[in-house]
C-alpha positions, 0 to 999 in steps of 0.5 A: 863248656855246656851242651844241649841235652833233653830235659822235658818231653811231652805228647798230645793226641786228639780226642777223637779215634778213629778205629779200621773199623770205622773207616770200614764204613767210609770207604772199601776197605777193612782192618784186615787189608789195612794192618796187613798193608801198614801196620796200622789199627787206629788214629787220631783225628780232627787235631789243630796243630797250634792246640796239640802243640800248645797241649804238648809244649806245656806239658814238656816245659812242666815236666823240664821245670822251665817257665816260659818266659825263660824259653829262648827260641821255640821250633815247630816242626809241621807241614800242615800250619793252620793257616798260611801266614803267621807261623803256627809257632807264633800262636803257640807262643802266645798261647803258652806265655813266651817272649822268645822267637818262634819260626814254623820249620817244615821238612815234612816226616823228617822235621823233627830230627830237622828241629832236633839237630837245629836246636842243639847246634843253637845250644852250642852256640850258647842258646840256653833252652828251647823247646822244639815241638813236632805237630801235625794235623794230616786229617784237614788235608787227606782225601777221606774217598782215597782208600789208599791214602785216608788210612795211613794218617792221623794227627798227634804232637810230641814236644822236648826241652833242650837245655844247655846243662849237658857236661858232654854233647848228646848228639854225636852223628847227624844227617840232613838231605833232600832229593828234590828230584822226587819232590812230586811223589808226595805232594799237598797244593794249597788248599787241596789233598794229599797226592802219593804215588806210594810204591815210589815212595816206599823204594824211595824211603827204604833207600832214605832211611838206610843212606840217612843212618848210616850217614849220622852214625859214620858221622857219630863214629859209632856202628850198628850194635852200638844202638840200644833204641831205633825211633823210625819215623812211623810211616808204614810197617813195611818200610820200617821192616825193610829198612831196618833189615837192610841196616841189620838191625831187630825189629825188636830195637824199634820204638813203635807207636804206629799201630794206634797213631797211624803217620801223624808226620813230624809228631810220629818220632817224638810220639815212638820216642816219648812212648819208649821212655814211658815203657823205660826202654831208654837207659842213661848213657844209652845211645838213640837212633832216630831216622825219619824221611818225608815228602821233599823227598827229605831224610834225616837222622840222628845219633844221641847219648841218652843223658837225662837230668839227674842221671 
């Protein structure tokens, strides 16, 4: 029996950067406060989801060697569509030449683990390519007079290919939960801004994290040193060092983009991820933990066997 495997993957940023610096000269702040408080330096902005998604399915689809119209399904992981109705992944299909079904999914930071386990269970269930893309454009919607929210976020896609060719599965654990009780911690209404009370969120999320990955490798039957790649979701440095000294893992084990992407949401996973197999940090047969959490609240992680075609 075949099963899901990764076969292509691409990222997309913004043509426009925007450095501490420069937010500096919008509001009270400056790059010393901002590093020393998330780990951030610079991000991209000014994105439209259904273009950074287009820009990075495109280019994973090329990479994989999959033409369009043979893509099956197609997954978009995004909390921020550019409109209300239809689903930006109706647009992205158009525009890249699909003729396959093609739903929004919105789990907010966590949707593209959401996306990710969602793909490779249609690929047991015989499916035989998706393309799952993770893209958000958070600058539209972010307060750019709150000086403790407009420097965390950015805009970015990062985009795979799932093809049914893997001879053994590669994703072994999983982890799917949302905390509805914190729903109101990490809010955006219907044409207004983004609401965070972030010291809940930062307890909170450290707690997510650490419950969500000990979950997905207990399911995985795995343990801690097993792991040779951590993709936190790149939310804030500070949850990320916490959290992953609660699980007893280095930081020298994360993937890590954030200081020049900033949070950029569901795309901030396959950003760190894609980044970490530019820098060959990922070697065939190695096992990868990817841990997001996100407004809801939401939590997801997942355990996968690195098995790259060729390999």
């Amino acid at each position: 029996m075949a099963h899901g495997r990764i076969t292509g993957w691409a990222t997309h940023l913004p043509e426009r950067r925007l450095t501490n610096h420069d937010l500096a000269e919008i509001v009270d702040t400056t790059d010393e406060w901002i590093r020393e408080r998330s780990g951030i330096g610079a991000r991209h902005v000014d994105g439209k989801v259904t273009e950074m998604s287009a820009e990075a399915g495109r280019d994973a689809l090329a990479m994989a060697g999959v033409d369009p119209a043979d893509v099956d399904l197609l997954l978009l992981a995004t909390c921020s569509s550019d409109q209300q109705f239809p689903a930006s992944a109706s647009v992205v299909q158009q525009e890249l030449g699909m003729s396959c079904g093609a739903i929004d999914l919105n789990a907010a930071c966590s949707g593209f683990v959401y996306g990710l386990v969602t793909a490779m269970q249609f690929a047991e269930g015989g499916m035989e390519t998706i393309l799952l893309i993770g893209s958000d454009a958070l600058s539209g919607i972010t307060d750019w007079t709150d000086r403790g929210t407009c420097v965390l976020f950015g805009d970015g896609a990062g985009a795979v290919v799932i093809q049914r060719s893997a001879d053994a599965p590669t994703l072994l654990g999983w982890d799917l939960m949302s905390d509805g009780s914190a729903a109101s911690i990490l809010t955006c209404e219907h044409g207004g801004k983004i609401f965070m009370n972030g010291k809940e969120v930062f307890r909170r999320a450290i707690l997510a994290i650490e419950g969500a990955a000990t979950r997905a490798l207990e399911r995985a039957a795995v343990s801690m040193d097993d792991i040779a790649l951590v993709v936190p979701h790149q939310a804030n440095i500070r949850i990320i060092e916490a959290a992953l000294k609660r699980l007893g893992i280095p930081i020298g084990k994360a993937a890590m983009v954030l200081e020049h992407t900033g949070n950029t949401s569901a795309a901030s996973i396959p950003l760190a991820f894609v980044d970490a197999l530019g820098k060959g940090r990922v070697d065939p047969g190695d096992l990868v933990l990817m841990v997001g959490f996100g407004a809801g609240m939401s939590s997801a992680a997942a355990v996968v066997r690195w098995d790259p075609p060729g390999a």
